[in-house]
PyMOL Python script that loads the backbone (N, CA, C, O; Angstrom):
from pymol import cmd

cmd.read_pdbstr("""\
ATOM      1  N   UNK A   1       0.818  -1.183   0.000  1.00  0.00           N
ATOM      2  CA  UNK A   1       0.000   0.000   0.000  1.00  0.00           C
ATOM      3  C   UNK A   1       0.866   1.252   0.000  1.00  0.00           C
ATOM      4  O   UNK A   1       0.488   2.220  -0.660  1.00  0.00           O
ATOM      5  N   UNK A   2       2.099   1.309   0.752  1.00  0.00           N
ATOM      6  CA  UNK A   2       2.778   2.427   0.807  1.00  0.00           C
ATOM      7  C   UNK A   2       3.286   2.899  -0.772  1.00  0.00           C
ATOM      8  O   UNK A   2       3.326   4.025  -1.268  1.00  0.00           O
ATOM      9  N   UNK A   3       3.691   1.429  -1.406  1.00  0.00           N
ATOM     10  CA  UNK A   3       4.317   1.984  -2.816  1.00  0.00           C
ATOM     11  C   UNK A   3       3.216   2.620  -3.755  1.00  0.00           C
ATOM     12  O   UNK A   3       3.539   3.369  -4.677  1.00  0.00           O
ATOM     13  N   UNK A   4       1.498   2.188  -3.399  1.00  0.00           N
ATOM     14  CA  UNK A   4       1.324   2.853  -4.336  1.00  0.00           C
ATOM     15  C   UNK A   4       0.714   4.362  -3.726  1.00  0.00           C
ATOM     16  O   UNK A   4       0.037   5.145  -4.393  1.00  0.00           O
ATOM     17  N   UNK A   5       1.020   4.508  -2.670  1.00  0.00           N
ATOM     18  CA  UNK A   5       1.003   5.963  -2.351  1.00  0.00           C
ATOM     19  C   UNK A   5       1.869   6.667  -2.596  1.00  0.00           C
ATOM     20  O   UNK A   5       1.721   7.887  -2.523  1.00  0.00           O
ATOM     21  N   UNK A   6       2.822   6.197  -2.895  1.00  0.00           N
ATOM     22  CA  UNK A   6       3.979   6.962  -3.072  1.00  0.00           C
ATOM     23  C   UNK A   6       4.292   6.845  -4.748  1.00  0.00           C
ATOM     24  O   UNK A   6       5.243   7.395  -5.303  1.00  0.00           O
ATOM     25  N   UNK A   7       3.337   6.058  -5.373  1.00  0.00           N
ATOM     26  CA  UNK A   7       3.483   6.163  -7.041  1.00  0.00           C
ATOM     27  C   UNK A   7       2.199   7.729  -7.542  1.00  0.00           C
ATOM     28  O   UNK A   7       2.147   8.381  -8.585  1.00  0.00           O
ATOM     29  N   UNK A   8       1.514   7.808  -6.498  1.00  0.00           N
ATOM     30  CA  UNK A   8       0.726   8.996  -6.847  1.00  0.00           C
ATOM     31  C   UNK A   8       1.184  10.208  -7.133  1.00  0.00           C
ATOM     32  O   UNK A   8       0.799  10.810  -8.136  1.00  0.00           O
ATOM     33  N   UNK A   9       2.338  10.862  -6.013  1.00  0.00           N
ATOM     34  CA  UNK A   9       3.420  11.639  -6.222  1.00  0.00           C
ATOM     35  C   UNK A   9       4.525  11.532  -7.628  1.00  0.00           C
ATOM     36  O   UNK A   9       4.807  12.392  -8.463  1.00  0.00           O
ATOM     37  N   UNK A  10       5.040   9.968  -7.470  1.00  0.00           N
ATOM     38  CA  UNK A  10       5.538   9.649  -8.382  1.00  0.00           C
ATOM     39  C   UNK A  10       5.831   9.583 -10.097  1.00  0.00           C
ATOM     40  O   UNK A  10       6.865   9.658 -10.761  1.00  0.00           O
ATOM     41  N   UNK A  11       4.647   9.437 -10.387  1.00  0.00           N
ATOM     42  CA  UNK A  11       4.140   9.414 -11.904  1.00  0.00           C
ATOM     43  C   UNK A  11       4.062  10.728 -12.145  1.00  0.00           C
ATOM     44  O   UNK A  11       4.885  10.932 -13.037  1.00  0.00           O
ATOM     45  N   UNK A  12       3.311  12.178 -11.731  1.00  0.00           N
ATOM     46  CA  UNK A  12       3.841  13.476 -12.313  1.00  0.00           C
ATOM     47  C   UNK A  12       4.817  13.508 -12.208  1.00  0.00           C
ATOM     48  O   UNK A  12       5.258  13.652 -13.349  1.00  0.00           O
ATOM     49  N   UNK A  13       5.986  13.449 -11.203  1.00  0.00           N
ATOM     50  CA  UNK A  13       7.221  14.315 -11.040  1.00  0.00           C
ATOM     51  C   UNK A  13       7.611  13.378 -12.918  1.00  0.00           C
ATOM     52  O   UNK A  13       7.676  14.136 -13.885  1.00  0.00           O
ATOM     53  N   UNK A  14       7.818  11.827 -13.163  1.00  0.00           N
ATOM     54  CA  UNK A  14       7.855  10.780 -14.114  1.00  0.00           C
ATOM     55  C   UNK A  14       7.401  11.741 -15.349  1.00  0.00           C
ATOM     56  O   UNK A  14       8.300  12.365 -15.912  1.00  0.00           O
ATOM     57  N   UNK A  15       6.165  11.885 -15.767  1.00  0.00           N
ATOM     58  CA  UNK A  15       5.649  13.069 -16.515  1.00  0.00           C
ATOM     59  C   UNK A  15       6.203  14.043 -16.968  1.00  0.00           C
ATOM     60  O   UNK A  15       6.622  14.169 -18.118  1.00  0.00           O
ATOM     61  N   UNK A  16       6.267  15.015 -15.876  1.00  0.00           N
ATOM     62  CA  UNK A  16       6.416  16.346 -16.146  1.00  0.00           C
ATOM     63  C   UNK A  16       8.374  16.288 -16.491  1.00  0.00           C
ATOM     64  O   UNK A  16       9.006  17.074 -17.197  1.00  0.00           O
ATOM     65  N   UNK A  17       8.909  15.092 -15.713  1.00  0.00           N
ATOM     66  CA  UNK A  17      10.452  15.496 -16.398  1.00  0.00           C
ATOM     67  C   UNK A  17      10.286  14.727 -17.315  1.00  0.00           C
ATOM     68  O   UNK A  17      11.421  14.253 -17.265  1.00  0.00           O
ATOM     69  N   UNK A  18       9.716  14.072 -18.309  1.00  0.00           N
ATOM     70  CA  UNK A  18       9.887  13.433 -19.277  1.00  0.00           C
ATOM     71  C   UNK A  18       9.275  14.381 -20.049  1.00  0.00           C
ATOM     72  O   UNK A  18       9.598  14.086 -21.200  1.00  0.00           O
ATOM     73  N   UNK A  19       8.599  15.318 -20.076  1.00  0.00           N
ATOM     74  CA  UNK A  19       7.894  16.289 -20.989  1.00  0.00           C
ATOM     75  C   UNK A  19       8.817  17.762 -20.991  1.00  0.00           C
ATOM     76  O   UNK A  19       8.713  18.720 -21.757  1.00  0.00           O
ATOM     77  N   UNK A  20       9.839  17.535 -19.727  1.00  0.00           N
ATOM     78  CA  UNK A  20      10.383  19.336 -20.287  1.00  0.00           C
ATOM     79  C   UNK A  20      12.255  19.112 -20.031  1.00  0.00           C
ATOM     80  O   UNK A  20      13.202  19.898 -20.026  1.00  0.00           O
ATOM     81  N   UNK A  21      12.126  17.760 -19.860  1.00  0.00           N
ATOM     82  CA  UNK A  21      13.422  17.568 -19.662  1.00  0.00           C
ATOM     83  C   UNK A  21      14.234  16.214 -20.564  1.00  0.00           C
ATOM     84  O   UNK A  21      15.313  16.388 -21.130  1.00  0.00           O
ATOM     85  N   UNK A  22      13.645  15.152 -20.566  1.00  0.00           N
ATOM     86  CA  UNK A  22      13.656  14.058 -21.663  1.00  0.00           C
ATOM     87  C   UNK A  22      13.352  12.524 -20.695  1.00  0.00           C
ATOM     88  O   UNK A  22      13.468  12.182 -19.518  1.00  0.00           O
ATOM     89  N   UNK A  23      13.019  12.059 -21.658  1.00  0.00           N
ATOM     90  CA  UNK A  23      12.185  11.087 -21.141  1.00  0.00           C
ATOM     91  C   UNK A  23      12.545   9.977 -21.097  1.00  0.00           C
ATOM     92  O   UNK A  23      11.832   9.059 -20.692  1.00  0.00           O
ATOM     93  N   UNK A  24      14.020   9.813 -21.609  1.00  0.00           N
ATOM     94  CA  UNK A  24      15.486   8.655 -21.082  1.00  0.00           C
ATOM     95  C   UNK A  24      15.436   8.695 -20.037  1.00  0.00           C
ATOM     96  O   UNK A  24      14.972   7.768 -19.372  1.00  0.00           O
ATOM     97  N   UNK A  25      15.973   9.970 -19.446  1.00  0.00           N
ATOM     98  CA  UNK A  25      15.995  10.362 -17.491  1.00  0.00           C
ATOM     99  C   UNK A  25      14.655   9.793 -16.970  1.00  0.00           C
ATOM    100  O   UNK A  25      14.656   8.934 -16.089  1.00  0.00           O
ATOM    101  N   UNK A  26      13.597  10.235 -17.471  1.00  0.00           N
ATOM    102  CA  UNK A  26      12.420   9.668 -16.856  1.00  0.00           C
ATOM    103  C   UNK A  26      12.103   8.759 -16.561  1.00  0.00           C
ATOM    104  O   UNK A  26      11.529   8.515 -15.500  1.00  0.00           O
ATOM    105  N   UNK A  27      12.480   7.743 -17.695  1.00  0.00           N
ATOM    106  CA  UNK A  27      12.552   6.342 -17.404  1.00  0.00           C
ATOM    107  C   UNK A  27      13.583   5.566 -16.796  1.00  0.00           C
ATOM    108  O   UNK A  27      13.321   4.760 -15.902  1.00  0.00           O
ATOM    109  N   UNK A  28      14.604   5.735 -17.174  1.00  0.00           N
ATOM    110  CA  UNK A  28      15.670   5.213 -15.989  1.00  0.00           C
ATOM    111  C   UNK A  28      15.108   5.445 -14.154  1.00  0.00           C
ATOM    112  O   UNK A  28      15.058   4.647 -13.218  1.00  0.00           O
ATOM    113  N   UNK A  29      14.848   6.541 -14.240  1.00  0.00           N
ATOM    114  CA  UNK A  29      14.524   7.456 -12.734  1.00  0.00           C
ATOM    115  C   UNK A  29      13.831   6.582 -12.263  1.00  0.00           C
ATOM    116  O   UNK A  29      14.054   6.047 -11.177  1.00  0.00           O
ATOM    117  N   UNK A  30      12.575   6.225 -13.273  1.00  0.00           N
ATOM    118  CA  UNK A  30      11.196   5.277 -13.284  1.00  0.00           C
ATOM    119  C   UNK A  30      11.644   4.197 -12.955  1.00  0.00           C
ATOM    120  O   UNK A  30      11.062   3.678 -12.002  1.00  0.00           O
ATOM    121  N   UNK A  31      13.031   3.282 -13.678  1.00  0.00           N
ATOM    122  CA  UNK A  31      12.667   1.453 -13.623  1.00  0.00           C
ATOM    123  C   UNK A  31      14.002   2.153 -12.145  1.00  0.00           C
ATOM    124  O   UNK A  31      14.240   0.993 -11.811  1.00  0.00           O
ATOM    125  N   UNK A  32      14.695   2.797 -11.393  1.00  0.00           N
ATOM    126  CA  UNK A  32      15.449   2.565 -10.380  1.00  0.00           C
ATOM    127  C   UNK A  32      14.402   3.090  -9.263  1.00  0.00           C
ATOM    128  O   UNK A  32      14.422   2.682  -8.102  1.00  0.00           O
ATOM    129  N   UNK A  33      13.781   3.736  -9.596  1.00  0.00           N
ATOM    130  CA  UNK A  33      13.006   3.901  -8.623  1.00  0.00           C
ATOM    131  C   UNK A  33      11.539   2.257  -8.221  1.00  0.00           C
ATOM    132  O   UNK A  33      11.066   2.179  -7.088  1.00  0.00           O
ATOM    133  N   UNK A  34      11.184   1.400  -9.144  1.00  0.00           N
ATOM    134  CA  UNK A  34      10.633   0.842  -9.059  1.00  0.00           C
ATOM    135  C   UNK A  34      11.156  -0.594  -8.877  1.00  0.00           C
ATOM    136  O   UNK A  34      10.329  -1.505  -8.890  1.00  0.00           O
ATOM    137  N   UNK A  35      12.448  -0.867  -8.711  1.00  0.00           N
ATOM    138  CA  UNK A  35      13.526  -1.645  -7.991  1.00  0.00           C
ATOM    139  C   UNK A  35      13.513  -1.622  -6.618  1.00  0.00           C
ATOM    140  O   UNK A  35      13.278  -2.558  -5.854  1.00  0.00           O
ATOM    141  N   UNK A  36      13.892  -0.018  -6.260  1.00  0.00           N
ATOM    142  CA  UNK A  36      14.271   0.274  -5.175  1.00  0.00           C
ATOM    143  C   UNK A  36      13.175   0.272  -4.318  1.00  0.00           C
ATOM    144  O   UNK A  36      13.508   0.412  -3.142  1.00  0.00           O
ATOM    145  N   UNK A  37      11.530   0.117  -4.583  1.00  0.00           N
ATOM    146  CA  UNK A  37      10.702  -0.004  -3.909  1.00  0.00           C
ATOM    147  C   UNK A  37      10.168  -1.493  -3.486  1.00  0.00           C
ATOM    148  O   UNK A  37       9.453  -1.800  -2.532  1.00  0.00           O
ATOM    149  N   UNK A  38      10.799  -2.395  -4.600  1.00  0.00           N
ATOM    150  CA  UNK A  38      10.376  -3.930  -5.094  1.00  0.00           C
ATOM    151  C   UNK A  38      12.112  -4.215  -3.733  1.00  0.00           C
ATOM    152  O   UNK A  38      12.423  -5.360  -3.403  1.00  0.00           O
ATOM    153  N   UNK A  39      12.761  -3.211  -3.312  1.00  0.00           N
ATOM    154  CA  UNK A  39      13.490  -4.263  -2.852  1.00  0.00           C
ATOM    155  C   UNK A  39      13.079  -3.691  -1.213  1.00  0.00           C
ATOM    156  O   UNK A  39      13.490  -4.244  -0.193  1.00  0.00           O
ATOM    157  N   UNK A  40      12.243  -2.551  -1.231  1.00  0.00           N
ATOM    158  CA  UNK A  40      11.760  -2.291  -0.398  1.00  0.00           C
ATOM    159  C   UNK A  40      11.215  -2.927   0.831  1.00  0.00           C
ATOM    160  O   UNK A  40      11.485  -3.049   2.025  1.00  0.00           O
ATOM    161  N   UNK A  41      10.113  -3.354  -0.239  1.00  0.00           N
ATOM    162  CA  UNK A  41       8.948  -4.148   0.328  1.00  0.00           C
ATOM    163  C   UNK A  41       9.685  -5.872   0.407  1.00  0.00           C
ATOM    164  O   UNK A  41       9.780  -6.364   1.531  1.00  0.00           O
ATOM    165  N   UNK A  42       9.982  -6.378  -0.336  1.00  0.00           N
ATOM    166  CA  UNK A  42      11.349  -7.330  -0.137  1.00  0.00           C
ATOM    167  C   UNK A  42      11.809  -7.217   1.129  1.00  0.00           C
ATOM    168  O   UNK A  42      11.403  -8.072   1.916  1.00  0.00           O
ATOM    169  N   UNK A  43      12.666  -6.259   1.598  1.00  0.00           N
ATOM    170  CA  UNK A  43      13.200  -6.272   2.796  1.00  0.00           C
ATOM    171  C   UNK A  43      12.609  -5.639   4.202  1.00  0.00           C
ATOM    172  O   UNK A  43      13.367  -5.233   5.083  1.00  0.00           O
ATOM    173  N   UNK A  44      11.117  -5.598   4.320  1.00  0.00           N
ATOM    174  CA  UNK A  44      10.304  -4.910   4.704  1.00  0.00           C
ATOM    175  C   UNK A  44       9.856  -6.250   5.745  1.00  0.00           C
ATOM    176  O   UNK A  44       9.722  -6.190   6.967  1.00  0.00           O
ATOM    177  N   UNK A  45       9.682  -7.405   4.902  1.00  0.00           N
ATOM    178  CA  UNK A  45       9.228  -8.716   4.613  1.00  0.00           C
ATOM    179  C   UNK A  45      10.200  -9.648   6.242  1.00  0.00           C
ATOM    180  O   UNK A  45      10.086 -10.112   7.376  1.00  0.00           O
ATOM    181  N   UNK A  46      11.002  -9.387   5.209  1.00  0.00           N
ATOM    182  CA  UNK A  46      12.434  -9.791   6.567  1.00  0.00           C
ATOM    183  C   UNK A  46      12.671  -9.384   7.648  1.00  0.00           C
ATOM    184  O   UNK A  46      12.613  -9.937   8.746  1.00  0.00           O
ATOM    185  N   UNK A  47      13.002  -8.191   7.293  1.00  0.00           N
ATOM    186  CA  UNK A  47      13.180  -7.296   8.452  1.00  0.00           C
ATOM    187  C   UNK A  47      13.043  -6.191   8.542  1.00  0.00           C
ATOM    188  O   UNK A  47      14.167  -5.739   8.326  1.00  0.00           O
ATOM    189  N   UNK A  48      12.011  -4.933   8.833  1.00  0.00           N
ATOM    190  CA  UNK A  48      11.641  -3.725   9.073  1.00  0.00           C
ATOM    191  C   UNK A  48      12.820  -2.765   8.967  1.00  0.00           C
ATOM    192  O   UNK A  48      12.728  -1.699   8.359  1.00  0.00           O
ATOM    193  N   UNK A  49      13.867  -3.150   9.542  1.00  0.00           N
ATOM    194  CA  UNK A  49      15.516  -2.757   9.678  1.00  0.00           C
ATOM    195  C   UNK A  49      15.948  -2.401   8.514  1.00  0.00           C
ATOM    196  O   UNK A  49      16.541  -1.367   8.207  1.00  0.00           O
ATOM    197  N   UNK A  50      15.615  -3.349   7.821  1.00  0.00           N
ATOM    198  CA  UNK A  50      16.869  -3.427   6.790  1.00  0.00           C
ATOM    199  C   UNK A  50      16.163  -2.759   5.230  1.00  0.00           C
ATOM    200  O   UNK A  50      16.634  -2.814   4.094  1.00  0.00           O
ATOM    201  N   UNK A  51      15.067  -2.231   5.647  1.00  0.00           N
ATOM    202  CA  UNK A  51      14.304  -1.239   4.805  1.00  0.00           C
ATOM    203  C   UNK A  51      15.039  -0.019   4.324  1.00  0.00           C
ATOM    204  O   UNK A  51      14.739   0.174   3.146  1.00  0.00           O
ATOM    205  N   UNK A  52      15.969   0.969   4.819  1.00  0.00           N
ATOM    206  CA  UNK A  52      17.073   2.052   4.831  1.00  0.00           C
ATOM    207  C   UNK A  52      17.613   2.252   3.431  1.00  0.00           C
ATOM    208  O   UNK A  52      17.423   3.351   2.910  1.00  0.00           O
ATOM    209  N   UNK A  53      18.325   1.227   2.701  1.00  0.00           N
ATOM    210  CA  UNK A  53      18.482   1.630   1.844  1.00  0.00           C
ATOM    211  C   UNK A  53      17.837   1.996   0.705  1.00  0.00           C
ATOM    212  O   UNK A  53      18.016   2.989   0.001  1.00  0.00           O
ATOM    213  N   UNK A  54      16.975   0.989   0.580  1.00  0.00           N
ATOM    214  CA  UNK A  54      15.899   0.839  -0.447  1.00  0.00           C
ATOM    215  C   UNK A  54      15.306   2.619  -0.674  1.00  0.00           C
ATOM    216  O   UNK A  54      15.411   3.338  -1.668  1.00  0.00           O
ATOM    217  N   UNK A  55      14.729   2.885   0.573  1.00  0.00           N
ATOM    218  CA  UNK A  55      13.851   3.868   0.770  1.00  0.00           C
ATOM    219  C   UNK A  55      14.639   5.153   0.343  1.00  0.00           C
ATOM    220  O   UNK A  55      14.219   6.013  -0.432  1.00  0.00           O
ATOM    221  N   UNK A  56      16.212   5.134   1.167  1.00  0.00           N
ATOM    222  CA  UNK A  56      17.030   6.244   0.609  1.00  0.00           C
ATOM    223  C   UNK A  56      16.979   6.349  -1.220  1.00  0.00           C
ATOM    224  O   UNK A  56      16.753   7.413  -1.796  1.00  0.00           O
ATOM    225  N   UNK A  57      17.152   5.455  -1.711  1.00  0.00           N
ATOM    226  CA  UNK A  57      17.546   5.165  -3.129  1.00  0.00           C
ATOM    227  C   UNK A  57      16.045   5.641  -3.858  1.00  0.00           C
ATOM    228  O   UNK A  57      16.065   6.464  -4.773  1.00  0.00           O
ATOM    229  N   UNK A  58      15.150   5.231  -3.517  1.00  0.00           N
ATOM    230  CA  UNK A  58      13.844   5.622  -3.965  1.00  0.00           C
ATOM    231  C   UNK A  58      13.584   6.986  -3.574  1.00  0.00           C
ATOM    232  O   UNK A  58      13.043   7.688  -4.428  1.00  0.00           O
ATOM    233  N   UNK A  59      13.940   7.655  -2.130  1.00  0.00           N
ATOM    234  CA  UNK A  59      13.389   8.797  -2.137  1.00  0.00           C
ATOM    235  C   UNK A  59      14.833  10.290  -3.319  1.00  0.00           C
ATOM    236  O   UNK A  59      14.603  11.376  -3.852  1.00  0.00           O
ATOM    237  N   UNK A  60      15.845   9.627  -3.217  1.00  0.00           N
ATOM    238  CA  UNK A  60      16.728  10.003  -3.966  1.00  0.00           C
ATOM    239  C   UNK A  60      16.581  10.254  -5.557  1.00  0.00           C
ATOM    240  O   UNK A  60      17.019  11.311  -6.012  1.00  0.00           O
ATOM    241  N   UNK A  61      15.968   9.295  -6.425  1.00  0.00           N
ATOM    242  CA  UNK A  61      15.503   9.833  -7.323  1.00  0.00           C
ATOM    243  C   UNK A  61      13.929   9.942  -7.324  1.00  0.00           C
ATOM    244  O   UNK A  61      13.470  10.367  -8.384  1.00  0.00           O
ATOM    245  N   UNK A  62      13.292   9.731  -6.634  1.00  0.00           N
ATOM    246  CA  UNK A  62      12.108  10.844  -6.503  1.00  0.00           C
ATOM    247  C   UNK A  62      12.184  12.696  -6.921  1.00  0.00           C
ATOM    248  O   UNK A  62      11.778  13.404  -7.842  1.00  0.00           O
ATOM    249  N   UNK A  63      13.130  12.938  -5.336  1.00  0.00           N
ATOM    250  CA  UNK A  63      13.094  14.229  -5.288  1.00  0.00           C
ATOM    251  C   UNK A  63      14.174  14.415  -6.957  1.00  0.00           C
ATOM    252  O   UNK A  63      13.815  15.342  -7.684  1.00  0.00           O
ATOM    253  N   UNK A  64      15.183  13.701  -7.365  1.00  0.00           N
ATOM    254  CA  UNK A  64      15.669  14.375  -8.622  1.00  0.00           C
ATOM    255  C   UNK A  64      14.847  14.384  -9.228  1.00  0.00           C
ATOM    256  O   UNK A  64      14.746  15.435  -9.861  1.00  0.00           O
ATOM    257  N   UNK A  65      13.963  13.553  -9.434  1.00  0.00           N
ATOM    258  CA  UNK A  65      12.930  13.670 -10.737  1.00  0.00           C
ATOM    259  C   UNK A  65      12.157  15.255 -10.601  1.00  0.00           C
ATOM    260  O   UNK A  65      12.075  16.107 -11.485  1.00  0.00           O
ATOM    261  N   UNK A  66      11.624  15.320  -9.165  1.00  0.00           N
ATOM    262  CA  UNK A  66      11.124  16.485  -9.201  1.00  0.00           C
ATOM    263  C   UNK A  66      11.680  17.626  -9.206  1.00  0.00           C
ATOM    264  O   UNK A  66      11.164  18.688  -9.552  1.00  0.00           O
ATOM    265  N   UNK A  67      12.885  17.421  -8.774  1.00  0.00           N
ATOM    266  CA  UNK A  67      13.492  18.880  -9.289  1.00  0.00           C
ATOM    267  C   UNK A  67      14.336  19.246 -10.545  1.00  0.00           C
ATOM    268  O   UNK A  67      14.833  20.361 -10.709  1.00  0.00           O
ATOM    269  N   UNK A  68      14.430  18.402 -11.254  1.00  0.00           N
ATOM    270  CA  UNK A  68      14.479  17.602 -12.857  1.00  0.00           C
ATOM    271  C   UNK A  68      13.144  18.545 -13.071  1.00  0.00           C
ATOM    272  O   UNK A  68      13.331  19.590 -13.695  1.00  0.00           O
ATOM    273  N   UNK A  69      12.103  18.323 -12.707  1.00  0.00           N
ATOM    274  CA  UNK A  69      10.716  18.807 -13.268  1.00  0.00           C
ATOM    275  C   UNK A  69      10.640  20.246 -13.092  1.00  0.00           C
ATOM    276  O   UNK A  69      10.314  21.075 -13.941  1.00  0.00           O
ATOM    277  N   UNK A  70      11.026  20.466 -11.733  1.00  0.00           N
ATOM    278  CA  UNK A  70      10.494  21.980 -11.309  1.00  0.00           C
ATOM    279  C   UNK A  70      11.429  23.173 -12.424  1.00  0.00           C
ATOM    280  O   UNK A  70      11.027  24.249 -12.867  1.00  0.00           O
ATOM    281  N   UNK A  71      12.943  22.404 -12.663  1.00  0.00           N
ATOM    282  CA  UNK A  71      13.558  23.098 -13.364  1.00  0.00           C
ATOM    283  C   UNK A  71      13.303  23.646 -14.744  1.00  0.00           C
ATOM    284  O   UNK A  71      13.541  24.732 -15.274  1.00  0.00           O
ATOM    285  N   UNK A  72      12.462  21.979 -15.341  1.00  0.00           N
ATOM    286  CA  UNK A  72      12.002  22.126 -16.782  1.00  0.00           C
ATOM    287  C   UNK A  72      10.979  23.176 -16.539  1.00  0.00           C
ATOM    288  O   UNK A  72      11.026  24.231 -17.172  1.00  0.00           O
ATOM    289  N   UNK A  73      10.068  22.944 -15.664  1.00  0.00           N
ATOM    290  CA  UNK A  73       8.890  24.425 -15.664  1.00  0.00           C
ATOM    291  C   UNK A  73       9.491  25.242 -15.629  1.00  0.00           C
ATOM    292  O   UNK A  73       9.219  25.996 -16.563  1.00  0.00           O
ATOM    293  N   UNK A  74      10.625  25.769 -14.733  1.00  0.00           N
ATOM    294  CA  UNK A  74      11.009  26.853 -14.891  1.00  0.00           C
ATOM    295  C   UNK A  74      11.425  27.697 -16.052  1.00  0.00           C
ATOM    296  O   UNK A  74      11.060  28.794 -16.476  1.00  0.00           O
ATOM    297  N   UNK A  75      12.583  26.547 -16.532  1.00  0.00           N
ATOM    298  CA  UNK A  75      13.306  27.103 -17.672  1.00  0.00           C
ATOM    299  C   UNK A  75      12.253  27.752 -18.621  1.00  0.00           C
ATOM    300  O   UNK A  75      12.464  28.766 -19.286  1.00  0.00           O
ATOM    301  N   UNK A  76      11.017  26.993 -18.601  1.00  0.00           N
ATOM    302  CA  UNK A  76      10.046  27.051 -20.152  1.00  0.00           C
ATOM    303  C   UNK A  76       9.471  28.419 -19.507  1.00  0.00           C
ATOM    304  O   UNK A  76       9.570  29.340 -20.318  1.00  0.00           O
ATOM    305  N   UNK A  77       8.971  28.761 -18.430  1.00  0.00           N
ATOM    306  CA  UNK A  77       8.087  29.581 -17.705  1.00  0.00           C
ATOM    307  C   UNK A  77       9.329  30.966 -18.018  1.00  0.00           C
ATOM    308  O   UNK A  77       8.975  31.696 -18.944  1.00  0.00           O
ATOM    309  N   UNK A  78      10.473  31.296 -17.450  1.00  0.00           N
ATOM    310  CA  UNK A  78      11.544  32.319 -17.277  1.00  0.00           C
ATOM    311  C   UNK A  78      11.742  32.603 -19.114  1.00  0.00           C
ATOM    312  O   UNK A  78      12.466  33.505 -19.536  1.00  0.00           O
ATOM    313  N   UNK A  79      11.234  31.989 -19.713  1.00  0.00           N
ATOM    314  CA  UNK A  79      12.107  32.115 -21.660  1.00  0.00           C
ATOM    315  C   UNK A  79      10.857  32.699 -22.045  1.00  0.00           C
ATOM    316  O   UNK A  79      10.673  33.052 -23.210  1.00  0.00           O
TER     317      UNK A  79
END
""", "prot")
cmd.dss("prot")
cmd.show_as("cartoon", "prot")
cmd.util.cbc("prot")
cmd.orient("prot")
């Protein structure tokens, strides 16, 4: 349940940098970010503990994606 709360956020930031920034980045961002949640919940399973990295790695390109995004608005918005 958490991953797909956290794919709600996810998929615009996915979007919007694939629409003003390119959509290679987007998708890479996309399949490491959807690893890093699959190893999440994986290690979630085991042990609650050992959840840390996963989550770092996922929230890591999250926020790039979105600021990947906020930049593309910008750039287009400032020209």
């Amino acid at each position: 349940m958490n991953t797909l709360e956290n794919a709600v956020l996810m998929l615009p930031a996915m979007w919007l940098y694939a629409g003003f920034i390119g959509d290679r980045g987007a998708a890479i961002g996309g399949g490491i970010w959807l690893v890093a949640r699959i190893w999440y919940a994986l290690a979630y399973l085991d042990s609650p503990a050992k959840r840390g990295p996963a989550f770092g790695i996922a929230m890591a390109v999250f926020a790039g994606l979105w600021l990947g995004a906020a930049w593309g608005v910008a750039r287009v918005v400032l020209h």
